[in-house]
C-alpha positions in Angstrom: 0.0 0.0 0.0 2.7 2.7 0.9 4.3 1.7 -2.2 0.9 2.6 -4.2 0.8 5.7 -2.7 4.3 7.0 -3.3 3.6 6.3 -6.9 0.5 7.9 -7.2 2.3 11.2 -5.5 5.2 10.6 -7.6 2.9 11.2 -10.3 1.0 13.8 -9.5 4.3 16.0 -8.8 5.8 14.6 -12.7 2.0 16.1 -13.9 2.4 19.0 -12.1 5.9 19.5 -13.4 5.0 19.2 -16.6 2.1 21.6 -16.6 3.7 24.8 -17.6 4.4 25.4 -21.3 8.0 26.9 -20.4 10.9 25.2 -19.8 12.9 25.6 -16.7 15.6 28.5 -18.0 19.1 26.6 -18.3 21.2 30.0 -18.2 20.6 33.3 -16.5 20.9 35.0 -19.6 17.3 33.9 -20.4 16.1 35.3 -16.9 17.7 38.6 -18.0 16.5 38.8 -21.2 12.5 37.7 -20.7 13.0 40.4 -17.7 14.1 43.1 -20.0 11.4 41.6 -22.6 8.6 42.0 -20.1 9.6 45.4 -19.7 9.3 46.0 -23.2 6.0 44.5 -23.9 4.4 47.1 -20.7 5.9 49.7 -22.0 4.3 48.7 -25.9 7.9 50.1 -26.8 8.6 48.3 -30.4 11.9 49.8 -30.5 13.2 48.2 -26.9 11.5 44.9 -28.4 14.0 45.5 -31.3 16.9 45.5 -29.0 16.6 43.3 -27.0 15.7 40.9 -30.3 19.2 41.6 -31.3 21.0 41.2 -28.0 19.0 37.6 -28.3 20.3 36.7 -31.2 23.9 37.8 -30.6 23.3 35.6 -26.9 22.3 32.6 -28.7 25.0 32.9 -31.8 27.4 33.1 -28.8 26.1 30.0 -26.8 24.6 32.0 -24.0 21.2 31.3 -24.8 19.6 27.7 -25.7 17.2 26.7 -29.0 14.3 26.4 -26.6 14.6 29.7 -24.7 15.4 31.7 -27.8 12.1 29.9 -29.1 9.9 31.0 -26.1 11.3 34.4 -27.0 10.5 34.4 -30.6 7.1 33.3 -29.7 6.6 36.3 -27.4 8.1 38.8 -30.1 5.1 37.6 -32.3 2.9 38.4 -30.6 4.1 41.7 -29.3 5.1 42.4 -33.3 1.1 41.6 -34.0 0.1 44.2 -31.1 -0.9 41.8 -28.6 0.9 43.1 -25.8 -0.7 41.9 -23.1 -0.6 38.7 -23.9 3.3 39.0 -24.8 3.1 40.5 -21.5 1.5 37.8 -19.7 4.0 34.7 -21.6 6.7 36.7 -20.3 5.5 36.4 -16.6 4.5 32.8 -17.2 7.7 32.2 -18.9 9.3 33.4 -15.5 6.8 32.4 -13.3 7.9 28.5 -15.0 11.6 29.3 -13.4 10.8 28.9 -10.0 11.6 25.6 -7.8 
């Protein structure tokens, strides 16, 4: 029985793991950049969003940044480029909310 039961919360904390659609940042260079993002996408400031684009890109040419964060990232510029800043707003909080332990 205890055995049944340790399995069933083993479980439950692997679902509950798995539930947010962000990985688990594997450099702080993400962290600083979805921070400076965020900023960007409250401020509706298209140019800042440009920046910060580029200092990406440079960050993941130079191995500072992985595929799958730069890939959250592009899918936030999308929608900030499209004028749905809020909801660029909101990934980037989930995206850092998804960091925590």
């Amino acid at each position: 029985m205890p055995t049944s039961k340790l399995l069933q919360t083993s479980c439950l904390a692997l679902l509950l793991l798995g539930c947010s659609s962000y990985p688990p940042a594997s450099s702080a260079e993400s962290l600083k950049q979805v921070a400076a993002l965020r900023t960007a996408c409250a401020g509706k400031n298209l140019t800042q969003l440009e920046a910060i684009e580029q200092k990406a890109l440079h960050a993941r040419e130079n191995g500072r940044l992985q595929p799958v964060e730069f890939q959250a990232m592009q899918s936030i510029w999308q929608k900030a480029r499209e004028g749905n800043w809020q909801q660029a707003e909101a990934d980037c909080l989930a995206y850092q909310k998804a960091q925590r332990r």
